[in-house]
VOGU-3710 file (C-alpha; in Angstrom, 3 decimals, decimal comma):
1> xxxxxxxxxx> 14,755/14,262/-6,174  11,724/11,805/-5,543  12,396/9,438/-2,517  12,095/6,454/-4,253  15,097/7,856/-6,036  17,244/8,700/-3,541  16,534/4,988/-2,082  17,141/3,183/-5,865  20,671/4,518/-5,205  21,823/2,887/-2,355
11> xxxxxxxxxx> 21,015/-0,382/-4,239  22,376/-0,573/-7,398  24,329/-3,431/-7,064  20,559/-4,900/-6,046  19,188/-2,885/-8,667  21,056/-4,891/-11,157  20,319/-8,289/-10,072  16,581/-7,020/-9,936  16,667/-5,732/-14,039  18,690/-8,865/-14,944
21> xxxxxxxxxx> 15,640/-11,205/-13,424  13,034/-9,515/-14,879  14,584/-9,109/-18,392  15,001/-12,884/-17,959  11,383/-13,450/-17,200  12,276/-14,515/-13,700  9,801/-14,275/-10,758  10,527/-16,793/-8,244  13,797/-17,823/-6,527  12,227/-21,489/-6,202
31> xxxxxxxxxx> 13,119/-24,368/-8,021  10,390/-25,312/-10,528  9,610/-28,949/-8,651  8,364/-26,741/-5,576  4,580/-27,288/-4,740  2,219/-24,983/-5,414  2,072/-22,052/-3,053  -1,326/-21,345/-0,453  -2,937/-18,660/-0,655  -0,883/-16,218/1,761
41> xxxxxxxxxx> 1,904/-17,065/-0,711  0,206/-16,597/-3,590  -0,621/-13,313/-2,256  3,032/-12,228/-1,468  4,447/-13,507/-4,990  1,445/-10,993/-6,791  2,959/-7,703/-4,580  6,474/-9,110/-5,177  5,991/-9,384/-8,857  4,049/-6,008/-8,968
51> xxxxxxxxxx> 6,774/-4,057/-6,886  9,486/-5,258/-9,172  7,308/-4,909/-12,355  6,644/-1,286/-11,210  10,746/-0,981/-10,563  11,666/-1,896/-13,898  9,116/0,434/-15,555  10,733/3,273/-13,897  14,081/2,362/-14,368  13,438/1,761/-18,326
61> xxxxxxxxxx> 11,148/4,840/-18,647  11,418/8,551/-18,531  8,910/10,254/-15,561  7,077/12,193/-18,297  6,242/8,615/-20,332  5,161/7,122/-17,380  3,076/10,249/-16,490  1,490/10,402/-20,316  0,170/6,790/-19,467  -1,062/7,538/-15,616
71> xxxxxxxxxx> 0,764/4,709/-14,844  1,677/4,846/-11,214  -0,434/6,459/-8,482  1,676/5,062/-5,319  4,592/6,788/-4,016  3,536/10,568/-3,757  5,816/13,010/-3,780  4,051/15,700/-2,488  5,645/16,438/1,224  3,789/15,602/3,367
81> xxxxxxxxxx> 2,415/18,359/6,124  5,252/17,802/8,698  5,158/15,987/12,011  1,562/14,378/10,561  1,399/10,586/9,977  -1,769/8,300/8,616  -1,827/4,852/9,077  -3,225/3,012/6,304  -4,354/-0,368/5,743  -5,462/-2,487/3,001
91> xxxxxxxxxx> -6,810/-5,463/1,705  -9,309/-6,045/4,171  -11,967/-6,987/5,799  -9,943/-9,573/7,044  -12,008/-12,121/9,876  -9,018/-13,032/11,109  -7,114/-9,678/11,691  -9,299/-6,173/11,519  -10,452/-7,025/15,266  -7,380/-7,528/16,626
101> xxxxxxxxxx> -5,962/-4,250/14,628  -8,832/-2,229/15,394  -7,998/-3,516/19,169  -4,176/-1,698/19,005  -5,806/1,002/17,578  -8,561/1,433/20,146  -5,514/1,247/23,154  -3,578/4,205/21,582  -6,386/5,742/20,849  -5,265/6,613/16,935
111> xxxxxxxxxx> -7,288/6,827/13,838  -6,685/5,022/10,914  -7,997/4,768/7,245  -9,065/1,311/5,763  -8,829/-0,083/2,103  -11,649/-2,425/1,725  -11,899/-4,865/-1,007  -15,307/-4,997/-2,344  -16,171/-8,702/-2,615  -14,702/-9,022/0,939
121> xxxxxxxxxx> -16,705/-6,097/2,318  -20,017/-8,302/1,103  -18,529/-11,412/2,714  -17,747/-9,508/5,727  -20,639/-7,408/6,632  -20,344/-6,967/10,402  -16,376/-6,512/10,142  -17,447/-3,506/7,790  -19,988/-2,538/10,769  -17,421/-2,648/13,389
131> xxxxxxxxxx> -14,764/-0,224/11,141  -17,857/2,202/10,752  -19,107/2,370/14,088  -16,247/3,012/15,926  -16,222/6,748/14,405  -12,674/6,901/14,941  -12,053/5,294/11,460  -12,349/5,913/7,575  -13,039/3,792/5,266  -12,428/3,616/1,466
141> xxxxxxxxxx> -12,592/1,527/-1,688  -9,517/-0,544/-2,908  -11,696/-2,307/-5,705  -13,768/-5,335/-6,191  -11,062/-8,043/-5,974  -7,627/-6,644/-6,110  -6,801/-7,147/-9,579  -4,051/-5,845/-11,432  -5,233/-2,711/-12,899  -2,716/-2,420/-15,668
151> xxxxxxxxxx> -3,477/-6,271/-17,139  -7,275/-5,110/-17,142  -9,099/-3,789/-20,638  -11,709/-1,013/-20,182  -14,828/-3,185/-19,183  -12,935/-4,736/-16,717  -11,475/-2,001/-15,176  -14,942/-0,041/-15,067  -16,732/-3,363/-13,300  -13,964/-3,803/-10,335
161> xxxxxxxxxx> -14,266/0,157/-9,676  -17,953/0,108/-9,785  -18,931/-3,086/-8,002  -16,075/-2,289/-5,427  -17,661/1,528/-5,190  -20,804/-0,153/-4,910  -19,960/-1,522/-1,310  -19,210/1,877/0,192  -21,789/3,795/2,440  -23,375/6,564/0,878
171> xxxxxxxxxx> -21,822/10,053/0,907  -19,037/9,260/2,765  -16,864/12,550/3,932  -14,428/12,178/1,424  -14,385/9,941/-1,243  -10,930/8,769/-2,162  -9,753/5,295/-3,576  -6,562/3,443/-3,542  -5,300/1,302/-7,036  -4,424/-2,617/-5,792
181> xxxxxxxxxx> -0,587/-2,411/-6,322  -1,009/1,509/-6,907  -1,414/0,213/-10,207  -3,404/2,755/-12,114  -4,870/3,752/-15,295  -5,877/6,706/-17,577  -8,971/5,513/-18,408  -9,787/4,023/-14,352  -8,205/7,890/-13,103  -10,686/9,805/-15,589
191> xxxxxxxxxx> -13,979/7,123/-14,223  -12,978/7,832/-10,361  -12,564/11,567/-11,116  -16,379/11,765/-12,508  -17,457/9,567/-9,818  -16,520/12,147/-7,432  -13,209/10,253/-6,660  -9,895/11,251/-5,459  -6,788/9,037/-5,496  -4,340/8,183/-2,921
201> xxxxxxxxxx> -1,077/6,603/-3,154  1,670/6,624/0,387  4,577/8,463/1,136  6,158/5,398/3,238  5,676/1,417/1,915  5,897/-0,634/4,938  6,855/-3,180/2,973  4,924/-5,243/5,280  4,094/-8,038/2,979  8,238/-8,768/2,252
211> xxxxxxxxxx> 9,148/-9,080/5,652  6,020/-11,209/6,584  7,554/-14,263/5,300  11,217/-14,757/7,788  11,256/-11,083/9,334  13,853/-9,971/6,581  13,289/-8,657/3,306  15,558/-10,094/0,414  17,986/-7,411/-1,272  16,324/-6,889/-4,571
221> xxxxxxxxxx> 12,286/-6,625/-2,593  14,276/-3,978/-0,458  15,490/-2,212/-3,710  11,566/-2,420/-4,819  10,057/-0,507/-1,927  12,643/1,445/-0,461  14,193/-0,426/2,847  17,777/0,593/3,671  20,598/-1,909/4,398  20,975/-1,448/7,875
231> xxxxxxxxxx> 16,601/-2,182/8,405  16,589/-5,103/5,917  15,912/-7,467/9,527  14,155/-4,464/10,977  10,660/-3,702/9,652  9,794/-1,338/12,881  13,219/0,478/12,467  12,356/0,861/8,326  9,039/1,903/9,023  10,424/4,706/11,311
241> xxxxxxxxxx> 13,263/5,755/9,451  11,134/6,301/6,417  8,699/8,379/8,229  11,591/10,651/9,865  13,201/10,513/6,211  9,897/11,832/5,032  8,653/13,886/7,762  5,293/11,898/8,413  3,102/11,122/5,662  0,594/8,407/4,549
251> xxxxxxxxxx> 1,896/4,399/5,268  1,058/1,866/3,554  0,475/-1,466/5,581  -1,926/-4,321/5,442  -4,497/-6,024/7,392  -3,742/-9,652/5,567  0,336/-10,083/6,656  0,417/-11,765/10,074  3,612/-9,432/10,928  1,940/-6,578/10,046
261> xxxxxxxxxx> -0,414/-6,876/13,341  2,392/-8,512/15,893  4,304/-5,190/15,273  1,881/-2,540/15,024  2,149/-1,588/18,832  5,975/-1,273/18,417  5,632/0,204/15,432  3,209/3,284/16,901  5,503/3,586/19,914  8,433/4,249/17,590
271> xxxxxxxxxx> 6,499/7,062/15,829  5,128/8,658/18,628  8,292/8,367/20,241  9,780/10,921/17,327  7,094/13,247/18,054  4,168/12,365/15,064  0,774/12,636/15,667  -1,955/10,342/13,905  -4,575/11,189/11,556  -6,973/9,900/9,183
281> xxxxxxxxxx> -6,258/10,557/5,366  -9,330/12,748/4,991  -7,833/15,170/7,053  -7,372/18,548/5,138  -3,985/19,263/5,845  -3,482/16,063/3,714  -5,623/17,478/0,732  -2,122/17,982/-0,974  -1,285/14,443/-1,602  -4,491/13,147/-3,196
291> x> -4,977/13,274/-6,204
//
């Protein structure tokens, strides 16, 4: 049974209240006279709304539908090769936060592989120089602006992977790409594919951008990306539960969530603690879970 699975069951009480909302058109717990939200809000309402959007398709779809449209290339549910971790980050270059991340990194002395968003990578230059030069670290394309891949027609879709494929270096080692939202398409799977593409999804969702906001994640976002009752105030212990649960894998996390960087150390120490070692998603004994 697919992990997401086995986690949907331990919520269904959550699960519930998470179908109900949707099938009402809900998306925001706020009353309607609330101001508009910034930007870092903004941000967290578009993965809310995608995680739950993504929940509800699977709960009111059979796998092989979902498969016939290439609708979901996130949670991968190929094992991962055991005792192996890769931290991944997206959304970035981000002038406030890839220094200070590629900083922890640097004092453990781990690799890690970076999402880049195109039009951020061309507003960013140098922060793109720094990823690159350090050697230690991969980087790969996560689109032009971070749209929603499955609101997108054809044209659309082909300009955000092109201009966003268009801010990579050439011949990079591997050349893999990661769907905003891992939100993906048919007709965007069969364009990276002749472009020489493969696509990656993770095996563990931090969930990073849920427990930015207070440092606990709300029952039905924990339903949505797999957090367990007893981590719902924990996002180190969740992180390192699901990789034990998992036995390593590829983690999702991103440069833009404040939280994300203040626990990163504690979060590393709690994986090499269980015994993983760190690696870059290029690495071959990952070949297995890219697709």
């Amino acid at each position: 049974m697919f992990f997401w699975i086995r986690n949907l069951l331990r919520y269904q009480v959550g699960l519930a209240f998470t179908l109900l909302a949707l099938a009402a058109g809900a998306t925001t717990d706020e009353p309607a006279s609330a101001p508009a939200p910034n930007h870092h809000e903004h941000q967290h309402e578009q993965l809310r709304q995608a995680h739950l959007n993504r929940l509800y398709e699977r709960m009111t779809n059979t796998p092989e539908a979902l498969h016939q449209r290439c609708r979901f290339e996130s949670d991968i549910s190929t094992p991962p090769p055991s005792g192996l971790v890769a931290l991944t980050f997206d959304d970035g270059p981000d002038p406030e936060h890839t220094e200070q991340i590629l900083a922890v990194l640097d004092h453990y002395d781990i690799p890690a592989t970076f999402f880049l968003i195109g039009e951020k990578m061309r507003k960013y230059p140098e922060l793109v120089q720094k990823l690159m030069a350090s050697k230690r670290h991969m980087i790969a394309s996560h689109s032009w602006s971070h749209p929603n891949f499955h609101e997108l027609g054809d044209e659309s879709q082909k300009s955000e992977i092109l201009r966003g494929l268009e801010q990579m270096p050439e011949d990079p080692a591997l050349k893999i790409y990661r769907y905003p939202f891992g939100n993906s398409t048919c007709y965007g799977n069969e364009l990276l594919h002749a472009q020489g593409y493969r696509i990656v999804g993770w095996h563990v969702d931090s969930c990073d951008w849920a427990f930015d906001r207070t440092g606990s994640v709300a029952l039905h976002e924990a339903v949505s990306c797999g957090v367990a009752a007893q981590y719902r105030s924990d996002f180190v212990g969740h992180v390192a539960s699901a990789v034990r649960e998992r036995h390593g894998g590829i983690i999702l996390m991103h440069e833009i969530h404040p939280n994300t960087l203040a626990r990163l150390s504690e979060v590393i120490e709690a994986i090499r603690k269980d015994g993983y070692g760190f690696t870059r998603v290029d690495d071959p004994r990952l070949a297995a879970s890219l697709r």
